[in-house]
TIMI-2910 file (N, C-alpha, C, CB; in pm, 1 decimal, decimal comma, always signed):
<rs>
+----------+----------+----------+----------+----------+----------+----------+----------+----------+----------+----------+----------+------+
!      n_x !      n_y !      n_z !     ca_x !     ca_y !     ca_z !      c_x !      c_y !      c_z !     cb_x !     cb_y !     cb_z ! resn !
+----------+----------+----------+----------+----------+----------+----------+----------+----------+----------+----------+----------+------+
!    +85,8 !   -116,8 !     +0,0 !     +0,0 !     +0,0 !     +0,0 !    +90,8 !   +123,5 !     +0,0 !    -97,8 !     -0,5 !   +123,6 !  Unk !
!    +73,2 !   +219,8 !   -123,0 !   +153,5 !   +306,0 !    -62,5 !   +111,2 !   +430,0 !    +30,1 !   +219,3 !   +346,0 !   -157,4 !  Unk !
!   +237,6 !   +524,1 !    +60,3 !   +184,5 !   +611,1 !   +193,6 !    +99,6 !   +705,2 !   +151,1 !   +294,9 !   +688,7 !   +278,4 !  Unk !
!   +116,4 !   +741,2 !    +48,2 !    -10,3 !   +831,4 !    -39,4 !   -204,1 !   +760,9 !    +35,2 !    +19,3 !   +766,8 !   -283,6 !  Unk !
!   -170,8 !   +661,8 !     -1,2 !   -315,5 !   +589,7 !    +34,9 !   -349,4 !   +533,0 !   +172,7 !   -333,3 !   +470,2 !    -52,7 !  Unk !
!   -235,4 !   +551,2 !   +238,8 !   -263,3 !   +526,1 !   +413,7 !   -250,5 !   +678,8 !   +494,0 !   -118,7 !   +403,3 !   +492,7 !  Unk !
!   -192,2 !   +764,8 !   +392,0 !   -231,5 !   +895,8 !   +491,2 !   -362,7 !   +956,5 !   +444,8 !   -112,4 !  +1024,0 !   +486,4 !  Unk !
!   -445,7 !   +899,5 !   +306,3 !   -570,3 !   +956,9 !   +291,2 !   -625,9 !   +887,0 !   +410,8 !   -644,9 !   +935,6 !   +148,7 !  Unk !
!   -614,7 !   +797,1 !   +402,7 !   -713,9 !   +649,6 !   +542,4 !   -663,9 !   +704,1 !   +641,4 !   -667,8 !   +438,3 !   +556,8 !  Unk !
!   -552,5 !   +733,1 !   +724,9 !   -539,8 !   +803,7 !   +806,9 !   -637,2 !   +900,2 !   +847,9 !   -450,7 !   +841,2 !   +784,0 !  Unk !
!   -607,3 !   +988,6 !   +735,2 !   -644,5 !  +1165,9 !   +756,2 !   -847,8 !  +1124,8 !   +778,7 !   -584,0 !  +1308,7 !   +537,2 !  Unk !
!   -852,1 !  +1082,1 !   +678,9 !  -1055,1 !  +1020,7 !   +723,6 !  -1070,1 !   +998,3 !   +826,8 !  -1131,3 !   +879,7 !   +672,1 !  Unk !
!   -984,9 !   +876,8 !   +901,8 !   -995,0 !   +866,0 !  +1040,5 !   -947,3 !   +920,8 !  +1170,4 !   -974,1 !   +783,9 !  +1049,3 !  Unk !
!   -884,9 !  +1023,3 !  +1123,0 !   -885,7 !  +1133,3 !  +1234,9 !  -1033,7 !  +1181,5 !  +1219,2 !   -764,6 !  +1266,3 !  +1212,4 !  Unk !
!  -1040,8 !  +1258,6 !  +1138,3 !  -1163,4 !  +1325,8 !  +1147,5 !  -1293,2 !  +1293,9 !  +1204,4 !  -1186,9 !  +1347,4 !  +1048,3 !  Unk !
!  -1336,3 !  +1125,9 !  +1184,1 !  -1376,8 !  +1056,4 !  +1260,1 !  -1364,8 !  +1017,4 !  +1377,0 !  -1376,2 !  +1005,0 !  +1226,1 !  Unk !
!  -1236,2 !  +1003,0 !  +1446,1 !  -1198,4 !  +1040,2 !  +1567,1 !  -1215,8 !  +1201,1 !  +1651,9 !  -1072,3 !  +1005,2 !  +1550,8 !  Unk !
!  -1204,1 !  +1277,9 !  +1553,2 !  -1203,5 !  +1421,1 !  +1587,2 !  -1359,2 !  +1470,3 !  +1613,2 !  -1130,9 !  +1506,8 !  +1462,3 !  Unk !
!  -1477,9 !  +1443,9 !  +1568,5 !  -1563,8 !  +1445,2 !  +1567,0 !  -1663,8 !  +1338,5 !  +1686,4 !  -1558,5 !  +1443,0 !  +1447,3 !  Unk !
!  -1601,7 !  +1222,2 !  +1680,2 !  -1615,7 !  +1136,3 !  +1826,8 !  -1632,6 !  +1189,8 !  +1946,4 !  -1508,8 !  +1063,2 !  +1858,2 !  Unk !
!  -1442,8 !  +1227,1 !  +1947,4 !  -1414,7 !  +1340,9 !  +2047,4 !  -1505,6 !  +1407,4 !  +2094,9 !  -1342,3 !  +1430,2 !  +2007,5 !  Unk !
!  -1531,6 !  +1514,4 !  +2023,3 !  -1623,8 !  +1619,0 !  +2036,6 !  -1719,5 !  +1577,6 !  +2121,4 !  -1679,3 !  +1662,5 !  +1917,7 !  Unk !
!  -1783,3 !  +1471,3 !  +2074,2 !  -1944,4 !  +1434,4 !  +2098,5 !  -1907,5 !  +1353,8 !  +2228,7 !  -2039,2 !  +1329,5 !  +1958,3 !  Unk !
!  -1811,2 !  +1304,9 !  +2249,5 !  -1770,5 !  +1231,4 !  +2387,4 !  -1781,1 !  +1307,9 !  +2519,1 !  -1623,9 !  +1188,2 !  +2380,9 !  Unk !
!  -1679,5 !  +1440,0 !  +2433,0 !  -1667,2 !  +1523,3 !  +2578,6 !  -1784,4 !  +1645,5 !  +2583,7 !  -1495,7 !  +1604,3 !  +2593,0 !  Unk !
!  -1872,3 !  +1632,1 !  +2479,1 !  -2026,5 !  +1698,1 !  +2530,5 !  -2089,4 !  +1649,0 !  +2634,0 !  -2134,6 !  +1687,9 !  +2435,5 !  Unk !
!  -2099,8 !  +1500,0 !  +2604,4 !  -2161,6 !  +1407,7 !  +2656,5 !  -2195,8 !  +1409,2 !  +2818,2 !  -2090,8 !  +1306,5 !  +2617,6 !  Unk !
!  -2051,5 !  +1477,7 !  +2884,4 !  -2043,8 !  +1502,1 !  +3016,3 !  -1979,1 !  +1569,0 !  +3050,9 !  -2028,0 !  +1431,6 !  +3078,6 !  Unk !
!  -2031,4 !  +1730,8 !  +3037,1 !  -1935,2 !  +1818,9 !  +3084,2 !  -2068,9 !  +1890,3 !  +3177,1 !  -1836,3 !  +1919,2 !  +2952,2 !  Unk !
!  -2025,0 !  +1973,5 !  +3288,9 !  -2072,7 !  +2002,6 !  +3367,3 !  -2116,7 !  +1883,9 !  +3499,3 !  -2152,7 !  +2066,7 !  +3300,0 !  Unk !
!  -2180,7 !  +1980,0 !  +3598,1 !  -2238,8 !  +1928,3 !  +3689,9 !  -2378,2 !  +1863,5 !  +3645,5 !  -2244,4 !  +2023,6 !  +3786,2 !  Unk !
!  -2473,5 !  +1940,5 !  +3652,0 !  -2583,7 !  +1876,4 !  +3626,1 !  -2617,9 !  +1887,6 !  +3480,0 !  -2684,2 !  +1922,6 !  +3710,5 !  Unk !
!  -2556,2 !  +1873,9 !  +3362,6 !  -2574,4 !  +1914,1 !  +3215,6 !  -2470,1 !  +1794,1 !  +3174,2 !  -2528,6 !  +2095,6 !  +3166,2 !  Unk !
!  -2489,7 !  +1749,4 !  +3080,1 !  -2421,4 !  +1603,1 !  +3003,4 !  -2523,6 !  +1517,9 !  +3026,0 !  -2270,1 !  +1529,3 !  +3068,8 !  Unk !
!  -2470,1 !  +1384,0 !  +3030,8 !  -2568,7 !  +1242,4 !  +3045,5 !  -2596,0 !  +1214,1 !  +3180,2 !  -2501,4 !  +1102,3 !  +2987,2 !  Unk !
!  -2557,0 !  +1229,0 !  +3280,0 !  -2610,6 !  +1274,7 !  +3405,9 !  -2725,2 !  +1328,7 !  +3432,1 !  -2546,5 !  +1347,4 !  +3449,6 !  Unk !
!  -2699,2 !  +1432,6 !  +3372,7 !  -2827,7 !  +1575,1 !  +3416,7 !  -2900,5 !  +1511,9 !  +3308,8 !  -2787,9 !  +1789,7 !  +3392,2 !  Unk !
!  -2902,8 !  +1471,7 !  +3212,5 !  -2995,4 !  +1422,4 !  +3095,6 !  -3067,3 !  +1307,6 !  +3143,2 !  -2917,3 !  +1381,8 !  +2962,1 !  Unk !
!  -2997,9 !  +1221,3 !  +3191,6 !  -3098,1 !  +1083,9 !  +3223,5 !  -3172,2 !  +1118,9 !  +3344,4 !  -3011,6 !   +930,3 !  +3256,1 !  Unk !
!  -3098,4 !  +1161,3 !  +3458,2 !  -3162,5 !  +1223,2 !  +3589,8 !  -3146,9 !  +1314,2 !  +3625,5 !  -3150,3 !  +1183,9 !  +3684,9 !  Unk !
!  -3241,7 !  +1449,3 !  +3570,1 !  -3238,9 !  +1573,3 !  +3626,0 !  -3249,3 !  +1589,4 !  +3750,0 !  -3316,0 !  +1640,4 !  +3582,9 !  Unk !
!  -3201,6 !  +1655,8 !  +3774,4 !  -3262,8 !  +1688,6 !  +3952,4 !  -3202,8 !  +1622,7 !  +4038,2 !  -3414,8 !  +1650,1 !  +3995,1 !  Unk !
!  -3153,8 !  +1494,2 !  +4018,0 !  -3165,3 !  +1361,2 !  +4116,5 !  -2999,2 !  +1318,6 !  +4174,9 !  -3240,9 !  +1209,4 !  +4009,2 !  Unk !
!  -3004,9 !  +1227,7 !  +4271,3 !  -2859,2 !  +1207,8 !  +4216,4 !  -2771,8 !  +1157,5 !  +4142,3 !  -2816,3 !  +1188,8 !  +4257,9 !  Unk !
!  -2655,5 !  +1170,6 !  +4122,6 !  -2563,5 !  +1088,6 !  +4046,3 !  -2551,3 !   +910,0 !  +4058,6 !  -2432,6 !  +1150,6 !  +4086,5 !  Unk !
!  -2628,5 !   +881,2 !  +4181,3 !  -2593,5 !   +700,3 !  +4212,4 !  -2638,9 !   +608,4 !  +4121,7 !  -2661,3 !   +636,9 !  +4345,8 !  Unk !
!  -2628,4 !   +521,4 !  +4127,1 !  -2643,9 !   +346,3 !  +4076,9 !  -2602,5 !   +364,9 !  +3914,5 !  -2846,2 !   +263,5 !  +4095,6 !  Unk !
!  -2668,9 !   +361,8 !  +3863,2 !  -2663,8 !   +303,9 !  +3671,8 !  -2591,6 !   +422,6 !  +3630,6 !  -2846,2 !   +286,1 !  +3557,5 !  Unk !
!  -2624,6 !   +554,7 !  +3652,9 !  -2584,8 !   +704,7 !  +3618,3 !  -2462,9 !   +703,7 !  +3597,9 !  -2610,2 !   +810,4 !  +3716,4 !  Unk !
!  -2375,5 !   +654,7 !  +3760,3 !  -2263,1 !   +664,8 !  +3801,7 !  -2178,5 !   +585,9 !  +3701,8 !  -2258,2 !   +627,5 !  +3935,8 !  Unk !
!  -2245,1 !   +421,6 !  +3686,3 !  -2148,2 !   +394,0 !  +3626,4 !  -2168,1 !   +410,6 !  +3447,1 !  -2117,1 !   +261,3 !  +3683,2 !  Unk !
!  -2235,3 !   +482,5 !  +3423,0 !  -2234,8 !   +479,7 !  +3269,5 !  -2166,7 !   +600,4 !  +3282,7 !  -2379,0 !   +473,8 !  +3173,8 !  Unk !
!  -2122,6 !   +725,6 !  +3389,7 !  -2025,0 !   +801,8 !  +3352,6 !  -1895,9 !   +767,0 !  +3383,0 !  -2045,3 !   +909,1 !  +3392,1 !  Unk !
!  -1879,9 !   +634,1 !  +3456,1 !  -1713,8 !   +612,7 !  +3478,5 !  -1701,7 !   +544,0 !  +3325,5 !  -1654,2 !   +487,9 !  +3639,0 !  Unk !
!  -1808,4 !   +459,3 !  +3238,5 !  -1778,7 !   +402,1 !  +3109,4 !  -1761,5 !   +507,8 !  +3002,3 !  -1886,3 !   +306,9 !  +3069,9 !  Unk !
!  -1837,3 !   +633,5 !  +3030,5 !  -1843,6 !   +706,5 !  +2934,8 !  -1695,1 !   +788,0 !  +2983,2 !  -1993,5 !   +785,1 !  +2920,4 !  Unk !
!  -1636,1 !   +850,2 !  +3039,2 !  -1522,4 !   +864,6 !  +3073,2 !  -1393,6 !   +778,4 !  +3038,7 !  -1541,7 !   +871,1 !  +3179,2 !  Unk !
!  -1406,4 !   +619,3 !  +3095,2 !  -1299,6 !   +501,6 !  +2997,3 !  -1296,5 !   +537,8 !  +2815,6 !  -1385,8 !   +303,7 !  +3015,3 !  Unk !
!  -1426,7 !   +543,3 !  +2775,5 !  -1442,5 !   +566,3 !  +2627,0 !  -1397,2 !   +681,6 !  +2586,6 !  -1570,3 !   +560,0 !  +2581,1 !  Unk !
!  -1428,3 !   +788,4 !  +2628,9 !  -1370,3 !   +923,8 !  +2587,3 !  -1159,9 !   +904,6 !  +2615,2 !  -1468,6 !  +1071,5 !  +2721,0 !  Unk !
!  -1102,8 !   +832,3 !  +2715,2 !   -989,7 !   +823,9 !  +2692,1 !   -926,6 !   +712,8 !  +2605,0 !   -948,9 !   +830,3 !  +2796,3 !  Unk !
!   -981,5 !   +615,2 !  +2588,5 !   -948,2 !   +566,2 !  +2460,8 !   -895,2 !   +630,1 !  +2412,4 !  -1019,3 !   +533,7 !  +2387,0 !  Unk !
!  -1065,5 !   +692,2 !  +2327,8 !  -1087,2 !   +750,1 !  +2185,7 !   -947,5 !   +881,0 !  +2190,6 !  -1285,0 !   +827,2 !  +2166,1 !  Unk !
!   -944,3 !   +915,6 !  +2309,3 !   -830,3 !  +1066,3 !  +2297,9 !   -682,1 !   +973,7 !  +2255,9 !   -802,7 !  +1184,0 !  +2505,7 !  Unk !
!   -649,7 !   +885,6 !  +2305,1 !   -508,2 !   +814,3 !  +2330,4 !   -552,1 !   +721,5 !  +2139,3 !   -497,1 !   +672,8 !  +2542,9 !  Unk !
!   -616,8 !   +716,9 !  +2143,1 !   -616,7 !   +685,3 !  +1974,1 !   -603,2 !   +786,5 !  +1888,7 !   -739,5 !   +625,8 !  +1921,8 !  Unk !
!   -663,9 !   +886,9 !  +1854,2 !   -660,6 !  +1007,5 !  +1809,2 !   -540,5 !  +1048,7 !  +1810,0 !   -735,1 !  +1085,3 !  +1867,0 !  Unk !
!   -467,0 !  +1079,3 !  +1943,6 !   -331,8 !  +1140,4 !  +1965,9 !   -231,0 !   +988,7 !  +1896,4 !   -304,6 !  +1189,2 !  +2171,4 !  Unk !
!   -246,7 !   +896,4 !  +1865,5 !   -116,3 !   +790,7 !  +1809,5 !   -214,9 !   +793,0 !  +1651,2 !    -87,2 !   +577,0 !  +1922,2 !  Unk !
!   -302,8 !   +897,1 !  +1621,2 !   -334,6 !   +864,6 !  +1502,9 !   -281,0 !  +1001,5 !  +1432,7 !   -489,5 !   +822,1 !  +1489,0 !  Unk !
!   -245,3 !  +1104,6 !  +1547,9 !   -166,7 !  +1240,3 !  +1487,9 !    -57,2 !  +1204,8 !  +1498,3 !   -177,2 !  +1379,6 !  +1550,9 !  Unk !
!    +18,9 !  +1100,3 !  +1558,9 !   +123,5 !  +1103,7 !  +1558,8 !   +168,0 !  +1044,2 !  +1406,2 !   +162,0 !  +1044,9 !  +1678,4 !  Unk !
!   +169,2 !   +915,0 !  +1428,4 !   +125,8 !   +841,2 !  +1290,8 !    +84,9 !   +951,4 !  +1126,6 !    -35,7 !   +748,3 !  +1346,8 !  Unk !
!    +51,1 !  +1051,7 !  +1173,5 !     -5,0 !  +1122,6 !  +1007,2 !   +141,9 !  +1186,2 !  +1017,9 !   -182,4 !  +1267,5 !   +988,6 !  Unk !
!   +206,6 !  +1247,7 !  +1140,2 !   +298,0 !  +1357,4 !  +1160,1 !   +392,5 !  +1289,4 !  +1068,2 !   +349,7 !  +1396,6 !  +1317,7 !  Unk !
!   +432,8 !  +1154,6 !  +1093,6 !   +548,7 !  +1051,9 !  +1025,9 !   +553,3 !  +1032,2 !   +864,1 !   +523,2 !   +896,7 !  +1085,5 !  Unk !
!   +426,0 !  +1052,5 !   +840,9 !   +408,6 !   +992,2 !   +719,2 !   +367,3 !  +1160,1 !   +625,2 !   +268,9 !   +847,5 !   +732,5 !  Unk !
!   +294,9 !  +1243,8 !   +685,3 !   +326,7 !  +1334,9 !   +601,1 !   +420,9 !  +1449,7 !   +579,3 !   +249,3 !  +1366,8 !   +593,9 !  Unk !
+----------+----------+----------+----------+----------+----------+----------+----------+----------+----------+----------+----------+------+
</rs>
């Protein structure tokens, strides 16, 4: 394959990553505003809430630690 055609595939999948991103760290920013305040307004943070924001938190660092070895990776090649 040459690098011509793995930094287009690259560069797509940043953007796709870059856009992830985004929507990851909407997802739960603030106190009572993100998926928290969305599923249970008002209420508290305990049982199911809690842990779909420690999963949604694991996922958002992934996705960042992929992204960042997927800029690195374009940096090399372009």
């Amino acid at each position: 394959m040459s690098s011509h055609l793995l930094s287009q595939i690259l560069s797509g999948v940043q953007v796709l990553l870059g856009v992830g991103l985004i929507v990851l760290v909407l997802m739960h920013s603030g106190k009572d505003a993100g998926l928290s305040g969305m599923l249970n307004p008002g209420g508290s943070s305990y049982g199911g809430t809690a842990v779909m924001e420690r999963n949604l938190t694991r996922l958002t660092i992934v996705v960042a630690i992929v992204f960042t070895a997927n800029v690195i990776a374009l940096g090399f090649l372009l």
